[in-house]
C-alpha positions as CSV (number, residue, x, y, z in Angstrom):
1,X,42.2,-24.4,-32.3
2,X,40.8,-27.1,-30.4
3,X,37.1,-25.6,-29.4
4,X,34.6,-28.0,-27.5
5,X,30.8,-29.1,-29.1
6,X,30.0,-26.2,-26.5
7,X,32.0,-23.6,-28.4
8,X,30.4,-24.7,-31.6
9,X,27.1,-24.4,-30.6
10,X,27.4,-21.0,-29.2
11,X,29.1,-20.4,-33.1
12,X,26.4,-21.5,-34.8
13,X,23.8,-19.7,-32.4
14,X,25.8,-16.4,-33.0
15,X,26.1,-17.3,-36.8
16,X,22.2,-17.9,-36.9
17,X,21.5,-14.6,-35.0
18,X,24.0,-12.7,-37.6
19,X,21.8,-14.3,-40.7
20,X,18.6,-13.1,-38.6
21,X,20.0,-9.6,-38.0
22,X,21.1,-9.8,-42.4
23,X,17.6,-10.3,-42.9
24,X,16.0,-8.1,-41.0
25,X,18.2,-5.5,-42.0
26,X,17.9,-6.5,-45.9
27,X,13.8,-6.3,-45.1
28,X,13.9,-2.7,-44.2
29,X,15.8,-1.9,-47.2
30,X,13.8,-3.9,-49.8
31,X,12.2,-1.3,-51.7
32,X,15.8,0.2,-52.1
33,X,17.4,-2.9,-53.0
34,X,14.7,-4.3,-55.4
35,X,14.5,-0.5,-57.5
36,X,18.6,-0.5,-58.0
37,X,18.8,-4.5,-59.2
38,X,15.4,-4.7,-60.9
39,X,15.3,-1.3,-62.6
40,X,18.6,0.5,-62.5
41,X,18.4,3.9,-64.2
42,X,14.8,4.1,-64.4
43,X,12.9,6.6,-63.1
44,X,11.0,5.6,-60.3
45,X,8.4,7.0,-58.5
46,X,8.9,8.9,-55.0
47,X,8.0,6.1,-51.9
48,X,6.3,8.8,-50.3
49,X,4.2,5.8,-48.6
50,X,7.5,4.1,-46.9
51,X,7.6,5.4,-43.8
52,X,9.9,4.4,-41.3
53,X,7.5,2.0,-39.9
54,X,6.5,0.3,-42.9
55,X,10.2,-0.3,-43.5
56,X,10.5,-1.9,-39.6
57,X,7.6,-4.1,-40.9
58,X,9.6,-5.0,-43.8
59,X,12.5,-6.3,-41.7
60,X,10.5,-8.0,-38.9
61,X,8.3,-9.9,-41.7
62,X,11.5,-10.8,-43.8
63,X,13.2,-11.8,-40.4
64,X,10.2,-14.3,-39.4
65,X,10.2,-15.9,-42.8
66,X,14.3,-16.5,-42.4
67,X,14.2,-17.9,-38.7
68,X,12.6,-21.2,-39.3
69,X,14.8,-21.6,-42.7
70,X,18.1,-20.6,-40.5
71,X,17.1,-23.1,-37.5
72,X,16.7,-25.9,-40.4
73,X,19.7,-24.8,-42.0
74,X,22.0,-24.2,-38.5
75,X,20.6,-28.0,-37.6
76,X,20.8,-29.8,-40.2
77,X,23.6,-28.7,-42.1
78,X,26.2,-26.5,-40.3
79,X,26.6,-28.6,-37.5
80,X,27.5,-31.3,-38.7
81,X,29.1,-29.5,-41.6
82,X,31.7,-27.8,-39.4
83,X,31.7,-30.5,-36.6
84,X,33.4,-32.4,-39.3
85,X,35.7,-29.3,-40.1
86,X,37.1,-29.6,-36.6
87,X,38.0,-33.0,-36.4
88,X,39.7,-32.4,-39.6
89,X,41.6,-29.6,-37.6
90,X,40.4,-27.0,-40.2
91,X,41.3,-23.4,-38.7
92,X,41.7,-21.4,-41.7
93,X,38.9,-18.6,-42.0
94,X,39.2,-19.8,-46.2
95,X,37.2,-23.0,-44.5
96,X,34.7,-21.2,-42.5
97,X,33.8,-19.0,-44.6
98,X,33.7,-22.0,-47.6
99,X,31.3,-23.6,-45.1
100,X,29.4,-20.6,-44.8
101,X,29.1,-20.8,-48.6
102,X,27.9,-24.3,-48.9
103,X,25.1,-23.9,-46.3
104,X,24.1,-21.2,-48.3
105,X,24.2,-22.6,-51.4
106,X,21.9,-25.8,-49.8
107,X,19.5,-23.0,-48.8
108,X,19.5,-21.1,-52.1
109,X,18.8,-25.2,-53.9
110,X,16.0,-25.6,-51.1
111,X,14.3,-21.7,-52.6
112,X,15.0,-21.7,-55.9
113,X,12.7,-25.8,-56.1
114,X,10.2,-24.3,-53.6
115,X,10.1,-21.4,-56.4
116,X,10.3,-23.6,-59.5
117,X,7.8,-26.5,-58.4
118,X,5.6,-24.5,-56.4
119,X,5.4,-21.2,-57.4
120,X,7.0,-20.3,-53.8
121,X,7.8,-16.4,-54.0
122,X,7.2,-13.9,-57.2
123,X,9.8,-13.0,-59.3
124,X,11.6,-9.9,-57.6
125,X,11.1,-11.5,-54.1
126,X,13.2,-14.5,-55.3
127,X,16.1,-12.8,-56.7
128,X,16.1,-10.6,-53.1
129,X,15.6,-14.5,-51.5
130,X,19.0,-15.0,-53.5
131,X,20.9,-11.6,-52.4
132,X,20.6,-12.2,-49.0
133,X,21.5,-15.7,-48.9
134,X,24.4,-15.6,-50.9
135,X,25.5,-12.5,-48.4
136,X,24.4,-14.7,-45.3
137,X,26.7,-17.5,-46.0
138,X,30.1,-15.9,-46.1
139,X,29.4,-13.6,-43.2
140,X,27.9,-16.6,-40.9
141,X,31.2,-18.8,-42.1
142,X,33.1,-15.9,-40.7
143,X,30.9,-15.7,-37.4
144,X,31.6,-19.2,-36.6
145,X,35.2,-18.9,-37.3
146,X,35.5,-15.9,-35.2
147,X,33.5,-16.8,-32.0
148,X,35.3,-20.2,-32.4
149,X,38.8,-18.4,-32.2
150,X,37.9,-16.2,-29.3
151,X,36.4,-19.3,-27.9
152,X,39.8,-21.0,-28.0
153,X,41.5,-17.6,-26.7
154,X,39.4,-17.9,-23.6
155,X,39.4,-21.4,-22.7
156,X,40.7,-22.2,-19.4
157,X,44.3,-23.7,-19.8
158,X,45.6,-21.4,-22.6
C-alpha cells in the first residue's frame, strides 16, 4: 500500500465523518443507552415524552458537541499519527485500527481532565462521553484503513 497525503486526507475526512455519524447516532439513542448501563434491571418509567423528534435533537446536539473535538482530534493527532504509519509501511488493519484506539484514548484523557478539573459533563453524560469514544476509535482506525486500501486499488498505475 503505497497511498498519497491525498488518499490520507480523504481517510481521515471519511474517518471523521464515521465518528460524526457514531455520535449522532449514539445521541438519538441516549435515553436507551444511559437506562441499560446506569440502571440495568430497574424499573424505569415509560418515555412517553421521547418522541421521535426529541431523539433527532439528541443526535444533532450530541453531533455538534463531537465535531469540533473530532476536527482537533483528526488534526492534531491522526494525521500525523498515521502519516508516520505509512512511512513505516504499516498496512495491517491490527495498525489502523491500534491508531484508531490511541486517538481515542487522547480524546477520552482530554474528557475525563475537562471532567475532573472543571466539572465539564455530569456523571451519566461522561460515562456515555466514554462509550462513544471508545467505539469511535476502532471503527475510524478501520475507516482509514479501508478507504486507504481502496484508495490504493484505484490508483492509476495498478
Amino acid at each position: 500500500m503505497n497511498p498519497s497525503a491525498r488518499s490520507l486526507g480523504g481517510a481521515l475526512v471519511a474517518a471523521a465523518v464515521s465518528v460524526i455519524g457514531i455520535s449522532f447516532l449514539g445521541g438519538c439513542l441516549y435515553p436507551f443507552l444511559m437506562g441499560l448501563l446506569l440502571s440495568p434491571g430497574v424499573a424505569r418509567p415509560a418515555f412517553n415524552d421521547l418522541s421521535v423528534m426529541v431523539l433527532l435533537d439528541f443526535g444533532l446536539i450530541t453531533a455538534m458537541i463531537t465535531l469540533p473535538v473530532v476536527l482537533a482530534l483528526t488534526y492534531g493527532v491522526a494525521w500525523p499519527l498515521f502519516r508516520l504509519w505509512l512511512r513505516r509501511g504499516y498496512s495491517g488493519i491490527a495498525a489502523y485500527i491500534a491508531g484508531g484506539i490511541v486517538v481515542a484514548m487522547i480524546g477520552a484523557i482530554v474528557i475525563w481532565a475537562a471532567h475532573v478539573l472543571a466539572g465539564f459533563l455530569i456523571s451519566s453524560d461522561f460515562w456515555f462521553a466514554m462509550l462513544l469514544t471508545g467505539v469511535a476509535g476502532p471503527v475510524a482506525g478501520f475507516v482509514v484503513w479501508y478507504v486507504l486500501q481502496r484508495s490504493a486499488q484505484v490508483a492509476p498505475g495498478n
